[in-house]
Every structure is written in C-alpha cells, then in structure tokens.
N, C-alpha and C positions, 0 to 999 in steps of 0.2 A: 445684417448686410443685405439680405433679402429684400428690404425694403430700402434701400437705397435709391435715389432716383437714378443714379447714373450705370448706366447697362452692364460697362463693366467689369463695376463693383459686384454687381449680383452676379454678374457671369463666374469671376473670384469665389463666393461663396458657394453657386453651385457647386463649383470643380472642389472645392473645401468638403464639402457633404458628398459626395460621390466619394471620396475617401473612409467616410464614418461606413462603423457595419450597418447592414442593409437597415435593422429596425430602427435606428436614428439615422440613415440617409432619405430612406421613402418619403414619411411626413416633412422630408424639408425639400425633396427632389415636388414634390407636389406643392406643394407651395412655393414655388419658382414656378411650375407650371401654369397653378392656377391663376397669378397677376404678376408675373416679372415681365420686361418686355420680350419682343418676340423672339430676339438671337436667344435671350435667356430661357426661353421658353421649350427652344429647339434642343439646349443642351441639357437641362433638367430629363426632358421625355427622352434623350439617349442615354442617361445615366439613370432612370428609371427602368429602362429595358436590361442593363447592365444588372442591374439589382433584381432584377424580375425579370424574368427573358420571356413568361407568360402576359406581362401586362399587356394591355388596351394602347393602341398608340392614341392617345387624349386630343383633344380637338386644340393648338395652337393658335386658330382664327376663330371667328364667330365673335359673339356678345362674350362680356366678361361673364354673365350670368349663366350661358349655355357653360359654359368652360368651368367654371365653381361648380354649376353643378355635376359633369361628367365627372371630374376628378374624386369630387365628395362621393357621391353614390360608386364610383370604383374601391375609392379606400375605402368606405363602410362598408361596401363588400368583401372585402378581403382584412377586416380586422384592424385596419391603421388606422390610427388617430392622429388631425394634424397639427401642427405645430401651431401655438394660437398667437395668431399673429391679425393685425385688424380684418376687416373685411373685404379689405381694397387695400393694395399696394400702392405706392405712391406712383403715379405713372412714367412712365421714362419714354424717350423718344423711342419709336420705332430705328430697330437695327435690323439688316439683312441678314 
C-alpha cells in the first residue's frame, strides 16, 4: 500500500505499521519516509520517533536522492534493514 499512488492510501498503511512492533514498523515507517508523498512522509517520521524517540528527524524535502540516502545511512546505522520495495515509489501528488 506504500506504493500506492494515492496519499491516502499510504497514509492508511503508515498508520497500519505504526501499530506493528517496532522491528517490522521502522523498515516500513522508512519507507514511507524515504518516497511516500509529503503528508505521508510527515506521518511515517512521527511514528518513527514513536518507535524511536532517539531517531534523526530525516529530511522530508530535498531531492529524492538526499532523502534515500539520509534514511539508508540512518538505518544502516542502527541495524535496520529495509523493506524491499523498488527504488522509487510511485509519485503521488504533493499533500500538506
């Protein structure tokens, strides 16, 4: 449902994984981060903090690329691996 184009349907699965324990919420709260659109993006990184109250607040704007890679080099720091899902999410319109 992460890769859904419509906002929110992902927004849906976030809030779905924010319910999983933390070792299956992270890798998919991160992937919502890394290419959902932006509402999606905003709610991933607050249920990322919920699950981690140490995490990095992750860059939400920028290039997709700066953003992939802050996320990846955060979870490879801290032992998570993420959900293999393509490289690019399918785009969805920008939501506030």
């Amino acid at each position: 449902l992460l890769l859904d184009p419509e906002p929110s349907v992902q927004q849906a699965a976030v809030a779905a994984a924010e319910r999983r324990p933390t070792d299956q919420a992270i890798p998919l709260l991160l992937a919502a981060i890394e290419g959902g659109s932006y509402g999606t993006r905003k709610l991933a990184q607050l249920g990322l903090t919920r699950h981690h109250p140490a995490a990095p607040i992750l860059p939400l704007d920028g290039t997709d690329a700066a953003r992939r890679d802050a996320v990846r080099t955060w979870a490879t720091s801290q032992g998570y691996s993420l959900v293999t899902l393509p490289t690019t999410l399918t785009p969805a319109t920008e939501d506030a």
